[in-house]
GULUMVEX-600515 format. One line per field, with one value per residue (C-alpha): residue in one letter; x, y, z. Coordinates in Angstrom, 3 decimals, padded with zeros to 6 digits, m for minus. Example, Ala and Ser with C-alpha at 12.3 -4.5 7.8 and 13.67 -1.06 7.14 Angstrom:
<nodes>
resn [a; s];
xx [012.300; 013.670];
yy [m004.500; m001.060];
zz [007.800; 007.140];
</nodes>
This chain:
<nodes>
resn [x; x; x; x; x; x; x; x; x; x; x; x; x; x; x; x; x; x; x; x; x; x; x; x; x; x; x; x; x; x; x; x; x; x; x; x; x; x; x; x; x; x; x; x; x; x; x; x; x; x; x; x; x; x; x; x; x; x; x; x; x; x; x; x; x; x; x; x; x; x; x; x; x; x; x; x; x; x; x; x; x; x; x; x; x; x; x; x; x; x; x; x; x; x; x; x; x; x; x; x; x; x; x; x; x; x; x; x; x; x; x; x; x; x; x; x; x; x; x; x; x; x; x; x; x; x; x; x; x; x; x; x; x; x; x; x; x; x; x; x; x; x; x; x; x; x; x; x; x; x; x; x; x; x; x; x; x; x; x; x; x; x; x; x; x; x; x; x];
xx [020.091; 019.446; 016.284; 015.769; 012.442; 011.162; 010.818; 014.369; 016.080; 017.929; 015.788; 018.026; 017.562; 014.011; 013.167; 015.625; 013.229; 010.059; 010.962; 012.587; 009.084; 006.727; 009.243; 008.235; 004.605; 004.696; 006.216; 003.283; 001.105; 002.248; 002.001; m001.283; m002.329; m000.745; m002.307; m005.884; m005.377; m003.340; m003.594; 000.078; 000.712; 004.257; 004.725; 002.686; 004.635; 008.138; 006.861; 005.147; 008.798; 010.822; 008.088; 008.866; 012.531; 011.881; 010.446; 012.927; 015.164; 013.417; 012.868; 016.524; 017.148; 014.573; 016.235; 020.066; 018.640; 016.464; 019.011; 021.461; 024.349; 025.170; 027.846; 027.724; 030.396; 031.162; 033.690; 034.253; 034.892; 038.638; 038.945; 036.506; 038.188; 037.385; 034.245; 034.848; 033.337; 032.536; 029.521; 032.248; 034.663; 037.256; 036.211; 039.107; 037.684; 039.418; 037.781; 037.378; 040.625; 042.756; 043.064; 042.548; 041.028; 040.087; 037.184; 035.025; 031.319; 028.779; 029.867; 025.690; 026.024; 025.835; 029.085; 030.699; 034.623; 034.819; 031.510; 030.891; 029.468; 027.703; 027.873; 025.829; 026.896; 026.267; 028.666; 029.154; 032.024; 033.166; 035.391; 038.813; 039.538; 035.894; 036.883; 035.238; 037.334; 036.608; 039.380; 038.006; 034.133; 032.572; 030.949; 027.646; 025.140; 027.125; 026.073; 022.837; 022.735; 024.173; 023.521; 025.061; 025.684; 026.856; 030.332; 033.518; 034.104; 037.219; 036.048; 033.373; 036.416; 038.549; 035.929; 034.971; 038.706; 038.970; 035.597; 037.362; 040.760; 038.511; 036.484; 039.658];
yy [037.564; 036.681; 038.717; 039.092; 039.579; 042.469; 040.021; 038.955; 042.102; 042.716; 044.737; 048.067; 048.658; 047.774; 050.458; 053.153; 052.794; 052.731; 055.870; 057.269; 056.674; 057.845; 061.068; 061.971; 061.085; 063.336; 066.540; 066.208; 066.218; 069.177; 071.146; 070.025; 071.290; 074.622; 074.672; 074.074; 076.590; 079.579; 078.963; 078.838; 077.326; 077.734; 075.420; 072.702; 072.958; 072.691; 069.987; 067.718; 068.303; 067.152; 064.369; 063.424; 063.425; 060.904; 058.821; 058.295; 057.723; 055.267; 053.385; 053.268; 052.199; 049.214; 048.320; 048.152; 046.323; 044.119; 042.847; 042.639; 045.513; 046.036; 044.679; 044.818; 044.907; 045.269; 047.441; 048.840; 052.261; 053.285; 057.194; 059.817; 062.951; 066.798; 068.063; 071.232; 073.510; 071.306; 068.468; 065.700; 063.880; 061.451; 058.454; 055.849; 051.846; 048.841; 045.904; 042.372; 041.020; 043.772; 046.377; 050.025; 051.914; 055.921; 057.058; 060.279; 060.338; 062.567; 064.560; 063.977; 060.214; 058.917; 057.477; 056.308; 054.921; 051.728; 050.470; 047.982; 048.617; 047.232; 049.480; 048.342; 050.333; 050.285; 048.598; 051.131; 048.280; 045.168; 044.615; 043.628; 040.033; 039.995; 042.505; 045.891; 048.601; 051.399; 053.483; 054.757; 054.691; 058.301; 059.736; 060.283; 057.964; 054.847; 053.869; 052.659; 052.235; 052.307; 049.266; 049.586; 046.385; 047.635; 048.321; 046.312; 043.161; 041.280; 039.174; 037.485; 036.586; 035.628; 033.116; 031.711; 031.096; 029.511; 027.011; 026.172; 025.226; 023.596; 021.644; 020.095];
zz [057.173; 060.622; 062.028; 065.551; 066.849; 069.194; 072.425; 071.832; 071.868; 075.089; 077.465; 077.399; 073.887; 074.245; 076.678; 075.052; 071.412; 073.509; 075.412; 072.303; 070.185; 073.207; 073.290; 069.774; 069.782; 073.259; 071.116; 068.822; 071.734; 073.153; 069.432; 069.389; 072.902; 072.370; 068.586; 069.968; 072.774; 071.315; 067.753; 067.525; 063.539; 064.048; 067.036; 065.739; 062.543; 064.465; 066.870; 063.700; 062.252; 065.520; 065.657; 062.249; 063.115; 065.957; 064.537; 061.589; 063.751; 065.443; 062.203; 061.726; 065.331; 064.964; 061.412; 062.799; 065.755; 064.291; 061.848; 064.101; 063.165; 066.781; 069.208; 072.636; 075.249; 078.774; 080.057; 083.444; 083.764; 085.051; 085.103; 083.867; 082.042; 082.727; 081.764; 079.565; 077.794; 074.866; 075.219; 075.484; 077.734; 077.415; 079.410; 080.119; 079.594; 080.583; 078.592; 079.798; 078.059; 080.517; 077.863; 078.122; 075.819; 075.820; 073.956; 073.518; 074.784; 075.567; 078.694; 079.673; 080.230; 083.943; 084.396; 087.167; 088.154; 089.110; 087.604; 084.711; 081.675; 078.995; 075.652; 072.855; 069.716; 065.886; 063.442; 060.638; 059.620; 060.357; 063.761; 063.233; 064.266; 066.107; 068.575; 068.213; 067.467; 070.176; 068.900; 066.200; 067.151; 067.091; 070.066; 069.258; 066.870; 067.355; 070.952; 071.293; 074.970; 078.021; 080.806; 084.454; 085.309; 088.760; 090.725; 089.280; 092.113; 092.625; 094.980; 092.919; 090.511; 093.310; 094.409; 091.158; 090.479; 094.050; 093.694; 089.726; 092.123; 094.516; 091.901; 090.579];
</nodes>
């Protein structure tokens, strides 16, 4: 299996397991603090669990990462659905080969119409013909991260295709 190394992973999903590890070391901190000044047993005990928690799942993130059971994509973002009650929204995708797509995400995630995406997620199973199968992807623990790669331009493509004319 091929292994990729920590300086090789792209920089996105570097920061999101740094940020994710320093988030649980920090609840442990703060258990600690409020242990040593209130005596609280209760609150260290919840915030060592919660650490605990973080951390596994930081030990799976660096596993499906590190062997390389993620895909990545870029999309650009063509109409955001209602935000209801619930903690998700239907977000409406147009991928790079001109199809749409509508999935479910987290109603919490910066999005924005009109901007391009990159969405690296976790393969639970293989892709069909090497295309990832966003229809059926879950919401939640399947992305890993989110990159902005800015707002969707035509013009760049209209230029590229004109210096390719050009060039000939």
């Amino acid at each position: 299996m091929d292994r990729l190394a920590f300086q090789e992973w792209p920089a996105v999903l570097r920061r999101r397991w740094l940020i994710t590890g320093a988030a649980g070391f920090g609840f442990l901190l703060v258990g600690l603090a409020v242990f040593f000044a209130l005596g609280d047993r209760v609150l260290l005990m919840l915030s060592g669990m919660l650490t605990l928690c973080t951390l596994l799942h930081c030990v799976e993130y660096y596993c499906t990462v590190r062997s390389r059971r993620y895909q990545a994509i870029e999309v650009t973002c063509v109409a955001l659905g209602r935000t209801g009650i619930g903690r998700q929204r239907k977000v409406c995708l147009l991928l790079q080969d001109g199809r749409e797509v509508t999935i479910t995400l987290d109603k919490r995630m910066a999005l924005r119409v009109w901007h391009q995406y990159r969405i690296f997620f976790r393969l639970n199973r293989a892709p069909s013909h090497g295309e990832p199968d966003l229809q059926g992807m879950p919401a939640g623990d399947s992305i890993l991260a989110l990159e902005d790669l800015g707002e969707y331009r035509t013009d760049t493509i209209i230029e590229e295709k004109e210096e390719t004319v050009h060039d000939l």
